[in-house]
N, C-alpha and C positions, 0 to 999 in steps of 0.2 A: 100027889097033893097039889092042888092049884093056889098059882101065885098071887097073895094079897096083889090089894090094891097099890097100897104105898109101896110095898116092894118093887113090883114093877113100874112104879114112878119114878122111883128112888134112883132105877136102871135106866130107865130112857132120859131123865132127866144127862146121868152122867154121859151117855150118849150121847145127847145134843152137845153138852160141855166138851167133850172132847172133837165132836165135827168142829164148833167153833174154833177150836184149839190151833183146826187145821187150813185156816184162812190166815193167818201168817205165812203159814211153809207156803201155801198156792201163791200168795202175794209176791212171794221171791221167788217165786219159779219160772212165774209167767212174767217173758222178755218187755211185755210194754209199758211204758212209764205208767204213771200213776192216777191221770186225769183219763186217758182213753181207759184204762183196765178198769177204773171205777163205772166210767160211762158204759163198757157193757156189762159189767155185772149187774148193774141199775136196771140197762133197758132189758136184759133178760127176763131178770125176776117179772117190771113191770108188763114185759110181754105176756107171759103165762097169765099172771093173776087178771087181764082184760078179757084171758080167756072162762074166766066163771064168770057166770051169772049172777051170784050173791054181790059179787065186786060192785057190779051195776047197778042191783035196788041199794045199795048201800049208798050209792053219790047221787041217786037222784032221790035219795030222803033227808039228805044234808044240805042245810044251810049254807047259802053263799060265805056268809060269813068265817062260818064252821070250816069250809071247805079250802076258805086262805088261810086261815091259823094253821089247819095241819101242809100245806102247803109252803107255807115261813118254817115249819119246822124240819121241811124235808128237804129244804136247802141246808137246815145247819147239819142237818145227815150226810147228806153229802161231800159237805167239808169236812168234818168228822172223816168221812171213810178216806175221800182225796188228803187227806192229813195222815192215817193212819197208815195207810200203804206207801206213804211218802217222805214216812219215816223207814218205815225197812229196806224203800231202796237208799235212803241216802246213808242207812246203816245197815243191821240186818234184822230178823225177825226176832230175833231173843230181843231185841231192845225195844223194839214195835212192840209186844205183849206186855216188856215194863214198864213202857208209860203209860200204857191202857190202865195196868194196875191202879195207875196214879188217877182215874175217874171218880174211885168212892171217896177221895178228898176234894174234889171242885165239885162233886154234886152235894157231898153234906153243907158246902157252901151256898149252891144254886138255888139248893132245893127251899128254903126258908120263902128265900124273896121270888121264885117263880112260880113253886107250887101253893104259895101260903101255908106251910108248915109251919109249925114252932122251932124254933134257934136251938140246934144243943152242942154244950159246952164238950161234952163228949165226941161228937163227930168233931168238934176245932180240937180236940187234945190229939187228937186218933189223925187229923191234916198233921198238925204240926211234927207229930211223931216221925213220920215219912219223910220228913224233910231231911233228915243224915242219910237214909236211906239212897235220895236224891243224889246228895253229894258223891258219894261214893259209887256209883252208878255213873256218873258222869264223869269222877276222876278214876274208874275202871277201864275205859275206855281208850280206844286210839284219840287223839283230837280231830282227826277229820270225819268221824261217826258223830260228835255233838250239835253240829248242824239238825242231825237224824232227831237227834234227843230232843231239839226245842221244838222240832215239828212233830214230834210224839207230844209231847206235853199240848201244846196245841190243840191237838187229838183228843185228849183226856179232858179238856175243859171244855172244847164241843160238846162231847158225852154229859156232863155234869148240864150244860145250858139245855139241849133238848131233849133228854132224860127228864128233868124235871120239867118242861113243859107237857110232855109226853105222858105224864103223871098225872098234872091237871086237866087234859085233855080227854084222855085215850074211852073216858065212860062214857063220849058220847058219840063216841062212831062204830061202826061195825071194825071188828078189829083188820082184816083183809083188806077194805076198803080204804080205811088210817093207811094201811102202809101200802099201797100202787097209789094212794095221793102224795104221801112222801117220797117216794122213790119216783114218782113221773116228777114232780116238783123238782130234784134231786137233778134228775138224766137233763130237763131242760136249763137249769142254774149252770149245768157244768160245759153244757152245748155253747151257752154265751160267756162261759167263762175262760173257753178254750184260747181264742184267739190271743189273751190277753197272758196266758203262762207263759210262752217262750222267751215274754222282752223280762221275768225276775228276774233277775240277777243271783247266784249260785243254787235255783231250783231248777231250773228249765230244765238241765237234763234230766234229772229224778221225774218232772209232772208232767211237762208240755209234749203233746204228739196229736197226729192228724187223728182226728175221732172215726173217719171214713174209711180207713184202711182195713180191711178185713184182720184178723188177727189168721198168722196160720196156724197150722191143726193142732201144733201142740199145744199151744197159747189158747187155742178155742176151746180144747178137751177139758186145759186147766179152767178156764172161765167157765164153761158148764158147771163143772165140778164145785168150783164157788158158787154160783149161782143158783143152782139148783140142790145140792148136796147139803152145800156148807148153810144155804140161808134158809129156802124153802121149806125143806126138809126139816130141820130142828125149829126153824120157827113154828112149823105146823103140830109138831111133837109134844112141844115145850108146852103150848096150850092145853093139851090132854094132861101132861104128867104134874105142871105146877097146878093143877086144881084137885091133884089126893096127893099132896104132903106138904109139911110144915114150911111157913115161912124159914125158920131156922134149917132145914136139912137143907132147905132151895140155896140158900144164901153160901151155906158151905160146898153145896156143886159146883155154884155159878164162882165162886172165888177160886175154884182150882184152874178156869180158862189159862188164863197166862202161866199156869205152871206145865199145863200139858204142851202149850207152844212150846212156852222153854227146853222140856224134855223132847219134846219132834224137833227142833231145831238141833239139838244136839246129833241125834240120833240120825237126821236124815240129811241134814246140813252139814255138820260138822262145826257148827261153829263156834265150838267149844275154843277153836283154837285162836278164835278173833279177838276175846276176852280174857278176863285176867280175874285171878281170887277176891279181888274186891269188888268187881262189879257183880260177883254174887252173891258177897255180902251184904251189898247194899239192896241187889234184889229178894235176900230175906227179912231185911228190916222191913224194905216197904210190905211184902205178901205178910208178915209177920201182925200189921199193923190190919191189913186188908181181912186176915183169917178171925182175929182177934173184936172186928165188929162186933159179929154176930153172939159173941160172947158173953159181951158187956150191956148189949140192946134187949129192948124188949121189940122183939121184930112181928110187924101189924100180919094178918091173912093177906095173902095173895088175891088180894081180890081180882085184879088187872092183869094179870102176866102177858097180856100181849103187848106191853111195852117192850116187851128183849126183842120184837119183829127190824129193827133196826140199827140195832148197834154191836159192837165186837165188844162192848163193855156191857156185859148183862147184870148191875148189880142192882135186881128193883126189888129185892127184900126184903128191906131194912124197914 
């Protein structure tokens, strides 16, 4: 008997969710700080996709104008991602996935005033709820990982700012096209941005490194493997599969990411023993809060799903 449609949506869908899942574990595998390992996961991706031809009717039918907007938006990507993997070196990856969690409360905030949405009282009960969750997550913790923790949070309020631009945007470009203008946007922000990481002051180890330096093979396998695997690949997925199944079932895959990190961190990290019972308390309050959206929402069609093409926070459901 052959497989429904949604069925095998249903399945790819949790496939991508879990590739995702596994851009933490690579993040902490691979030895290079967090500015060069961003900068060639960028220029990878952007390599490949220069290699289609659709990439290229698609920027020479867009507006100059059109063409900076997604541009301003693929610099705050790339902060986003140099924030996010710059939390799990300065902590580890189970804490990098929970403050990604922490995106669908700075985008129900974002989203009003960027996207032109309407305000709801619901998405501020459902932010504010997370916030014990916060606490306890932070007082779970070694104190020398809370460094990690503010530049996760960081991380999750990029997500929330160009998510919602990403929103108002993304109908009016070829979606392949939107993300090698974001991510070349991206690869060049972080190229002039390099020089300037090594003078912060308690980042530089965690982000600052020479961009130039070849990665060696194992570092380059795990980059591949991000790059091609982790993004390519369920980016190119996710398109097929969110367009046969409900906003609601999408919304419930995409909220499992951070839990599948969680559990590969455990599993393949160990780092179960870094943490303590209350930082996973507090990681069920917030997922508690995060599961509990989709719930309580009336969640619109998928019209757009090529907005998850750039982020580790894929919540464009709601």
């Amino acid at each position: 008997m052959p497989m429904s449609e949604s069925r095998k949506a249903y399945l790819q869908i949790h496939f991508c969710v879990l590739l995702w899942g596994f851009t933490a574990i690579l993040g902490k595998l691979i030895t290079m700080p967090a500015l060069p390992l961003v900068w060639w996961r960028m220029l990878i991706v952007v390599a490949v996709l220069a290699m289609l031809p659709r990439v290229w009717r698609g920027l020479r039918a867009m507006s100059g104008r059109l063409l900076m907007a997604y541009a301003g938006i693929g610099v705050l990507v790339a902060l986003h991602w140099l924030t996010f993997y710059g939390a799990i070196k300065l902590a580890n990856a189970s804490i990098g996935a929970t403050c990604i969690a922490l995106a669908t409360v700075f985008t129900a905030m974002a989203e009003p005033w960027l996207a032109h949405t309407r305000f709801s009282r619901r998405d501020l009960a459902l932010g504010i709820a997370v916030l014990p969750g916060v606490a306890l997550v932070v007082g779970g913790v070694d104190p020398s990982m809370r460094v990690g923790i503010a530049v996760g949070a960081v991380s999750a309020m990029l997500v929330g700012l160009f998510g919602s631009l990403n929103k108002r945007l993304v109908e009016h470009g070829d979606p392949l096209t939107v993300t090698a203008i974001e991510l070349g946007a991206g690869t060049l922000a972080l190229t002039l941005l390099a020089p300037l990481m090594s003078h912060v002051p308690l980042l530089a180890d965690a982000f600052a490194g020479d961009l130039l330096v070849l990665p060696g093979a194992r570092d380059a396998a795990y980059l591949l493997a991000l790059s091609l695997v982790c993004t390519l690949l369920p980016f190119a997925l996710s398109l097929v599969a969110l367009r046969h199944m409900s906003a609601f079932a999408a919304q419930l895959a995409i909220n499992l990411e951070p839990v599948y990190a969680i559990v590969l961190a455990i599993a393949l990290l160990g780092e179960q023993r870094e943490l303590t019972p209350q930082f996973y308390v507090g990681v069920a309050i917030i997922l508690a809060a995060v599961f509990v959206y989709p719930l309580i929402g009336n969640p619109r069609p998928l019209q757009h799903p090529e907005v998850l093409g750039t982020s580790e926070a894929k919540g464009v459901a709601d």
